[in-house]
C-alpha positions as CSV (number, residue, x, y, z in Angstrom):
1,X,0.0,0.0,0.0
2,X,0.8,3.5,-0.5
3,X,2.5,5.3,2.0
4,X,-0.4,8.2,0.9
5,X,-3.3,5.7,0.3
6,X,-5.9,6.7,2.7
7,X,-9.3,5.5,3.2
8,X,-11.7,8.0,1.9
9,X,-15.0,6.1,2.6
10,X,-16.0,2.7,4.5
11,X,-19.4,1.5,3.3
12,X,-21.1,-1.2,5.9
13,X,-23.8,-3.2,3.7
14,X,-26.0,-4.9,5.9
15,X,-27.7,-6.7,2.6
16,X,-24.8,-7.6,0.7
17,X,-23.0,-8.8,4.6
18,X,-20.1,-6.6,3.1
19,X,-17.8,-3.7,3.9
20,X,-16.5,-1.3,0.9
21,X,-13.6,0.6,0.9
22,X,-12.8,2.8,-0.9
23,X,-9.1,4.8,-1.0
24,X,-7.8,8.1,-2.2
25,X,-5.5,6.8,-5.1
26,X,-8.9,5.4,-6.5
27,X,-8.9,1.6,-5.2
28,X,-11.9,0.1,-3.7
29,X,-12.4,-3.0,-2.5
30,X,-15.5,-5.2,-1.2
31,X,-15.1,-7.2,1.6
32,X,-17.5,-9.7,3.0
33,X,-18.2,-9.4,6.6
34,X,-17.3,-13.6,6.7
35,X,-13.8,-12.5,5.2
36,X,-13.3,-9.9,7.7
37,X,-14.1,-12.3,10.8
38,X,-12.3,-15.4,9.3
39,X,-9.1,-13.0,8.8
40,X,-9.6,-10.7,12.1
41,X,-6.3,-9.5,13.0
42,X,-7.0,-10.6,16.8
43,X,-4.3,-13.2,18.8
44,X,-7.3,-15.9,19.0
45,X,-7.8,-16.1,15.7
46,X,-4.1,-15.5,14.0
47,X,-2.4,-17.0,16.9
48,X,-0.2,-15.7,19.9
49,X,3.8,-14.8,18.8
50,X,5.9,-17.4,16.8
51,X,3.3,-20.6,17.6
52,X,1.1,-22.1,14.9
53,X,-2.1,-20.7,13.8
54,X,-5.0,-22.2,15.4
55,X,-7.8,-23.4,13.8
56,X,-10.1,-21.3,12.0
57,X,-13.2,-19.8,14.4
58,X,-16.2,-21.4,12.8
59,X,-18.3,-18.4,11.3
60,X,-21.9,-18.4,10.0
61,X,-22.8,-17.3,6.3
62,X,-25.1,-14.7,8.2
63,X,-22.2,-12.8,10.4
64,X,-22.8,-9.2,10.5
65,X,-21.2,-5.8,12.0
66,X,-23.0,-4.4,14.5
67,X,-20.8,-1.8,14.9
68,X,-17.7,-0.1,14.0
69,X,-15.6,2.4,16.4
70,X,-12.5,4.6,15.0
71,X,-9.0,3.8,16.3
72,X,-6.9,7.2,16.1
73,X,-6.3,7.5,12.2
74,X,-5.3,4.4,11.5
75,X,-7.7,1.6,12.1
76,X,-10.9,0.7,13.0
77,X,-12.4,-2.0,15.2
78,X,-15.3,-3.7,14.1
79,X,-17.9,-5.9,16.4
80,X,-18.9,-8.8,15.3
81,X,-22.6,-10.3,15.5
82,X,-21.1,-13.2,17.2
83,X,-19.6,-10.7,19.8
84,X,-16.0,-10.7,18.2
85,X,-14.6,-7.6,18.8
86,X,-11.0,-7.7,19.2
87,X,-8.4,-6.5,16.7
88,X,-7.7,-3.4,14.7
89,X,-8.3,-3.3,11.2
90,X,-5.4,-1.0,9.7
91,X,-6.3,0.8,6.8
92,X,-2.6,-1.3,5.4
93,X,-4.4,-4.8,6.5
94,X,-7.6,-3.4,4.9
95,X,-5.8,-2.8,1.6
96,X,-3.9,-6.0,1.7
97,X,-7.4,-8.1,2.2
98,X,-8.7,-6.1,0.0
99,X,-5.8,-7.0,-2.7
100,X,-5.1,-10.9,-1.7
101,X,-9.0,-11.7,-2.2
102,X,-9.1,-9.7,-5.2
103,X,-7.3,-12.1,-6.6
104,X,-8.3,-15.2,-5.4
């Protein structure tokens, strides 16, 4: 990411269970709340340190954000229906989800 790619807009869509962002040097990227929870930045779910990775949480096909709070001006924590709510999401790890499952 751009050292001066800033996120000019995040669009929560509660139909399409989807967040879009969308960044000043004109990328945009939709990404499914499922996404989001399956790749939360959080310890429990990407693991503590050097150790393995534990399993993936299991998420429904219905997860939604019930809420989103700033972080400073550089993340954004989002809460989970399933009452997930821990880890930031950079606007950098936003971008680089954003990038990897474009092209998946």
């Amino acid at each position: 990411m751009s050292a001066r790619a800033w996120p000019t807009e995040l669009r929560f869509s509660k139909s399409a269970r989807a967040l879009t962002v969308s960044f000043d040097d004109g990328a945009s990227f939709t990404l499914p709340y499922k996404l989001l929870r399956l790749e939360s930045p959080s310890a429990d779910v990407q693991g503590h340190g050097s150790g393995p990775k534990p399993p993936p949480p299991l998420v429904s096909d219905d997860i939604s954000v019930d809420k989103a709070d700033p972080v400073g001006r550089y993340a954004v924590r989002l809460h989970f229906s399933d009452g997930h709510a821990n880890g930031l999401y950079t606007w950098a790890y936003l971008r680089e989800l954003g990038e990897t499952h474009a092209a998946a």
